[in-house]
TILOPA-98999 format. One line per field, with one value per residue (C-alpha): x, y, z. Coordinates in steps of 0.05 Angstrom, whole numbers, plus 32768, in hexadecimal, padded with zeros to 4 digits. Example, Ala and Ser with C-alpha at 12.3 -4.5 7.8 and 13.67 -1.06 7.14 Angstrom:
BEGIN
X	[80F6, 8111];
Y	[7FA6, 7FEB];
Z	[809C, 808F];
This chain:
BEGIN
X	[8050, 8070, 80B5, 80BB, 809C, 80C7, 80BB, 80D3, 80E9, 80E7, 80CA, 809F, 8078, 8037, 801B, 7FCD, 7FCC, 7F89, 7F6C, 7F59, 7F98, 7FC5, 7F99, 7FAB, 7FEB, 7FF6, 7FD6, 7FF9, 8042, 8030, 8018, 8065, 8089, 808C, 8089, 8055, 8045, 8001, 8000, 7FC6, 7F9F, 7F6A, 7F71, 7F30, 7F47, 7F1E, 7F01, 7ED6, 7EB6, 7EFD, 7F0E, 7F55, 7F8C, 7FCC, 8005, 8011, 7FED, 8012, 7FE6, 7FFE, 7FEA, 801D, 8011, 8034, 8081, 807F, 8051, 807A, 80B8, 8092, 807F, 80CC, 80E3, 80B8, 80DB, 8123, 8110, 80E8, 8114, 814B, 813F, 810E, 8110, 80CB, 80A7, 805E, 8047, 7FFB, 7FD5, 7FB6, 7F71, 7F4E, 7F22, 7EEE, 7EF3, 7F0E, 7F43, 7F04, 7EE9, 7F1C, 7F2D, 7F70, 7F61, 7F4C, 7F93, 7FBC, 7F97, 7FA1, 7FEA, 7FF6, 7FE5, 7FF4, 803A, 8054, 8040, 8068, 80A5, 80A5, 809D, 80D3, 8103, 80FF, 80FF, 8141, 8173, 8147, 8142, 8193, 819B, 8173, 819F, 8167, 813C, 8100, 80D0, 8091, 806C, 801D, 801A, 7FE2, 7FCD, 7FAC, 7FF4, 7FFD, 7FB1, 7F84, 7F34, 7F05, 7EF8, 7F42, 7F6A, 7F88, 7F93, 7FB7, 7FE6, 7FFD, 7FFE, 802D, 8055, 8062, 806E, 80A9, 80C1, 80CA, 80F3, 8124, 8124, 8136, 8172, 8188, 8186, 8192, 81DD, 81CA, 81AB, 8166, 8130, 80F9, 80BE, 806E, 8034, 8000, 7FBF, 7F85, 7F45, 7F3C, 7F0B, 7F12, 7EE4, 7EF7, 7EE4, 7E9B, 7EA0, 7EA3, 7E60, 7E41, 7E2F, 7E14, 7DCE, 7DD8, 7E0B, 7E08, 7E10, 7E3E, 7E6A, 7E5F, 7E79, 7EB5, 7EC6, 7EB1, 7EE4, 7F19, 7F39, 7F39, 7EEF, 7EEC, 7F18, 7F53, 7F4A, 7F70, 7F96, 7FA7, 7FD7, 7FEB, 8010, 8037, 804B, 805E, 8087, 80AB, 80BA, 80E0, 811D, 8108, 8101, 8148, 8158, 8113, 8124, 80FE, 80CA, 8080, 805F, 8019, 7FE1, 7F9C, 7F82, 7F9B, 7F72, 7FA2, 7FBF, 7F7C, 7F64, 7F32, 7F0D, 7F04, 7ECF, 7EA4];
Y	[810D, 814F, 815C, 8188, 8158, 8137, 80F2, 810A, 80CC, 809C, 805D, 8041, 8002, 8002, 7FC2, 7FC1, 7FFF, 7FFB, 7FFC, 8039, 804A, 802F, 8054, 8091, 8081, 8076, 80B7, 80E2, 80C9, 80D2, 811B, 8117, 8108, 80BE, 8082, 8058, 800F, 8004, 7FBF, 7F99, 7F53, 7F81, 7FBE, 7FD6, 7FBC, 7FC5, 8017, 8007, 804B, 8073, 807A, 808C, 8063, 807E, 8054, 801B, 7FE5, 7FA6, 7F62, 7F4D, 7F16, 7F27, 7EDE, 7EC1, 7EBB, 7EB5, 7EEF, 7F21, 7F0D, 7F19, 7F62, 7F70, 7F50, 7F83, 7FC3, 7FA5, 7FA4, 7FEA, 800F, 7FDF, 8009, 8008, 804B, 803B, 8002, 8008, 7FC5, 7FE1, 7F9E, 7F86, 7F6C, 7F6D, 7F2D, 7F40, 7F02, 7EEF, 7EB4, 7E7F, 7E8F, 7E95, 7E60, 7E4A, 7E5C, 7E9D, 7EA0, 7E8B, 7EB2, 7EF6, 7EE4, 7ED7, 7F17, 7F4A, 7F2E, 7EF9, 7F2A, 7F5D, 7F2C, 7F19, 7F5B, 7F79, 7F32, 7F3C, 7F89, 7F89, 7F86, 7FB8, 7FE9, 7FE3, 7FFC, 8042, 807B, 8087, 8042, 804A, 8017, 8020, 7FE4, 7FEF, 7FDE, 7FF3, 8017, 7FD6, 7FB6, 7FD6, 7FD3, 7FAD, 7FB9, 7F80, 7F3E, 7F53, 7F28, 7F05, 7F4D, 7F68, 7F20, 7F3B, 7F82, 7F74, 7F44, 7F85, 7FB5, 7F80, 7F6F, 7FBA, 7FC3, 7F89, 7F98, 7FE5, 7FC5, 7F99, 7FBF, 800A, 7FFF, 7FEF, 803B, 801D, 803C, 8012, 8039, 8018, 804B, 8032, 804D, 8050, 8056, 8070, 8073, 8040, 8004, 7FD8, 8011, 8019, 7FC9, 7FCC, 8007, 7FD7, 7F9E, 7FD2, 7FDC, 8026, 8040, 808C, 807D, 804F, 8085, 80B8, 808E, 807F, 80C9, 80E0, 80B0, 80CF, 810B, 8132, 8120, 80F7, 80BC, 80C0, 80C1, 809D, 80E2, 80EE, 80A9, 80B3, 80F7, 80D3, 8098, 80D5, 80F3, 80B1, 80A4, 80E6, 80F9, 811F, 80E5, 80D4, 80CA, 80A3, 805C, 8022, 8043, 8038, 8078, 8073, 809E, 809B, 80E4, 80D3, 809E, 8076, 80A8, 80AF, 8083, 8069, 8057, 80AA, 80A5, 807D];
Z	[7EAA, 7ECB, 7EB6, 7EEE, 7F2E, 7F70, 7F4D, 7F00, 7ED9, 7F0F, 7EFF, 7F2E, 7F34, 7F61, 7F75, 7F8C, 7F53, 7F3C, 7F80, 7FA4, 7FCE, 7F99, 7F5C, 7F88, 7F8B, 7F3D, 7F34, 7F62, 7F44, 7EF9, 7F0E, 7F33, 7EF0, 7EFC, 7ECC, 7EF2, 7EEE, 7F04, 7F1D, 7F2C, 7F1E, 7EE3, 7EC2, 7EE4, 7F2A, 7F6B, 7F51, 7F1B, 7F1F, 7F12, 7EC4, 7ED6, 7EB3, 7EDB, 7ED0, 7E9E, 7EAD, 7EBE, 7ED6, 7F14, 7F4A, 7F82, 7F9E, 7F5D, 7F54, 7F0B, 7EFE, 7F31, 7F0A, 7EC9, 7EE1, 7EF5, 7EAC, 7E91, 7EB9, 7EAB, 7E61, 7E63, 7E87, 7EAF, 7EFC, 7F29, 7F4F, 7F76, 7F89, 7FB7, 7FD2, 7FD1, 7FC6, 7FFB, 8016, 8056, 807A, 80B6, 80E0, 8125, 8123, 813A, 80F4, 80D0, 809B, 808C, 8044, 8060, 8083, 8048, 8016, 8039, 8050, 8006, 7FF2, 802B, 8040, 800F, 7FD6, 7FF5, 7FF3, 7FB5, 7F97, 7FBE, 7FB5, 7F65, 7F67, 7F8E, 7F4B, 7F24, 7F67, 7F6B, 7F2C, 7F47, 7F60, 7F9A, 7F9F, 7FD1, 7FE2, 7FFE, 8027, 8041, 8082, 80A9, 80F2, 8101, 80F9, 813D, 8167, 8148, 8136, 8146, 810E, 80EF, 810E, 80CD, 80AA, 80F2, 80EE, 80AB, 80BA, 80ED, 80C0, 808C, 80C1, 80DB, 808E, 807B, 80BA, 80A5, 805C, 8072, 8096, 805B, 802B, 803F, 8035, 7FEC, 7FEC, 7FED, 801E, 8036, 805D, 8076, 8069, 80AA, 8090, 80B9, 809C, 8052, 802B, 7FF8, 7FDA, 8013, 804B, 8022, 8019, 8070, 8070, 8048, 8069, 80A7, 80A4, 80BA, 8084, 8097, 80DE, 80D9, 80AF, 80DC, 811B, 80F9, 80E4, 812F, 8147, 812D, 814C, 8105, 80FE, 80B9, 8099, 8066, 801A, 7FE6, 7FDE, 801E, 8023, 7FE1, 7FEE, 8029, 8000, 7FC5, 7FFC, 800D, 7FCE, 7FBE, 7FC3, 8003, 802F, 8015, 8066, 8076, 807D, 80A3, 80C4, 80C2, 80B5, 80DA, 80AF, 80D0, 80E9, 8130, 8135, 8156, 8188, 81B3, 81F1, 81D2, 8214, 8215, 81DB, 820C];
């Protein structure tokens, strides 16, 4: 831990934080000087390959009440303020509304929106007590145009984009900023999980990266420095916005590719 970085004995709690954005994310604030909870449903989480151990591990299932207000019983205890909080968890499901379940629905709901609430409901005492609070929700560039056989993950997309908005307005007068990171493609376990089941892998990689007006997709590293940034104390006037990350993917006409 840096006794010297933007994020120097901040304590921050990362949700998702054995996955490969929120790893990333873990990472990148320990090297900042922060105390890091890595949250997350296993200590090995969704990057079996990585041997890094940023952060403290804390279990987490962001879909259960008593296991959120566990985690926070832990930080009051540990260290009674919550400085940062990154709602990171989050999964994806590649179907159109026809084929869809309602299991389907619920489940990812659960995690990507409701999991965001309840975090940020129980963190709201311990983030009070910080002289700078920031919280930092994962929305996504599909929470704004939407990629085919996503329509469940753009419905909750949407939902986070609309909750950070309103929680920015609640509770900014408490001195609390609330900010969405909107990534667009990265390359994470779900991204390789999506190459995967093509039967062309390279090509398939290479159409995505030549889609983008930068030429490649986003690493773990690359959204973790913005979240870093909104997390410091130099965002200190960056409140409610969603903060759109994807190489300028979303920018383009896309009918121009054609």
């Amino acid at each position: 831990m840096s006794d010297t970085g933007a994020l120097h004995n901040k304590v921050a709690l990362v949700t998702g934080g054995r996955g490969g954005v929120g790893r990333a994310v873990c990472e990148r604030f320990e090297r900042e000087g922060a105390i890091v909870y890595a949250a997350d449903l296993s200590e090995g989480g969704s990057l079996e390959s990585s041997d890094s151990t940023a952060g403290a591990f804390q279990r987490l299932d962001v879909t259960s009440e008593d296991e959120v207000i566990a985690a926070m019983d832990r930080v009051t205890t540990e260290h009674g303020r919550l400085d940062i909080l990154v709602n990171a968890a989050g999964i994806e499901i590649e179907e159109t509304i026809e084929t869809t379940t309602l299991d389907q629905w619920n489940r990812i709901f659960a995690i990507n929106v409701t999991g965001t609430f309840l975090t940020s409901k129980y963190a709201l005492p311990l983030l009070r007590e910080s002289a700078g609070a920031s919280v930092v929700n994962f929305g996504s560039y599909d929470g704004y145009i939407a990629d085919p056989q996503l329509a469940a993950y753009c419905a909750t997309k949407g939902a986070v984009h609309a909750l950070t908005k309103a929680m920015a307005c609640d509770h900014g007068p408490e001195g609390i900023r609330v900010n969405a990171v909107c990534p667009g493609y990265v390359d994470t376990p779900m991204l390789q999980s999506f190459f995967q089941e093509s039967g062309d892998i390279d090509t398939l990689q290479q159409a995505v990266r030549d889609v983008h007006p930068l030429g490649t997709y986003g690493t773990p590293t690359d959204i973790a420095n913005l979240v870093n940034w909104l997390a410091s104390d130099e965002a200190r006037y960056a409140t409610g916005q969603l903060w759109i990350i994807d190489g300028g993917l979303s920018a383009q006409v896309q009918q121009m590719k054609l």
